[in-house]
N, C-alpha and C positions, 0 to 999 in steps of 0.2 A: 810293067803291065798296066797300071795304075793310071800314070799318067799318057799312056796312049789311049785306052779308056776313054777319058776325059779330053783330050785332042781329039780323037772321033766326034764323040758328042758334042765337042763344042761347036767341030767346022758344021754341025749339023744345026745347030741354033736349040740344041738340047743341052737344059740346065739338073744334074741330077748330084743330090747330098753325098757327098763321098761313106757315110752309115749305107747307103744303097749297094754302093759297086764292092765295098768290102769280103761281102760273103760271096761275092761274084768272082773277086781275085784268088780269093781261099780254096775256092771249087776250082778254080780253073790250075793252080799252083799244084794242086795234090792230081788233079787231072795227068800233068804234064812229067808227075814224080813218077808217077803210077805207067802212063805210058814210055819213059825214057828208061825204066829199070830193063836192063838187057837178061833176057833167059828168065823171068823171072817164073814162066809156068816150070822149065826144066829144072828151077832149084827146088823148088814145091817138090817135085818129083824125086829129085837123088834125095830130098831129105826121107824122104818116107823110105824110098830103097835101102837108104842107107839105117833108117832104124830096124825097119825088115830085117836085112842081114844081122843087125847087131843082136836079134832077137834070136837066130837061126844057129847064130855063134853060142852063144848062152843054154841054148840048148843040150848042144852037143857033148 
């Protein structure tokens, strides 16, 4: 990611400190974790379901 970054800007005649694009690679890294996790609102979900029941069990 880093170095296409850097090949962009450079075929652009743009000079920028690699301390710059750092926290740009960081965001964009946790960006692409966050977006590539499959189901992750449905696992949110069965966990709560599934404490719900274990609550519902404990009851009884």
């Amino acid at each position: 990611m880093t170095e296409s970054i850097y090949s962009h800007l450079k075929k652009r005649g743009v000079v920028v400190p690699e301390h710059y694009i750092q926290p740009l690679k960081a965001q964009w890294d946790a960006h692409q974790i966050l977006n590539n996790s499959p189901n992750l609102n449905n696992y949110t979900e069965f966990n709560l379901s599934a404490k719900h029941l274990t609550e519902e069990l404990d009851h009884e």
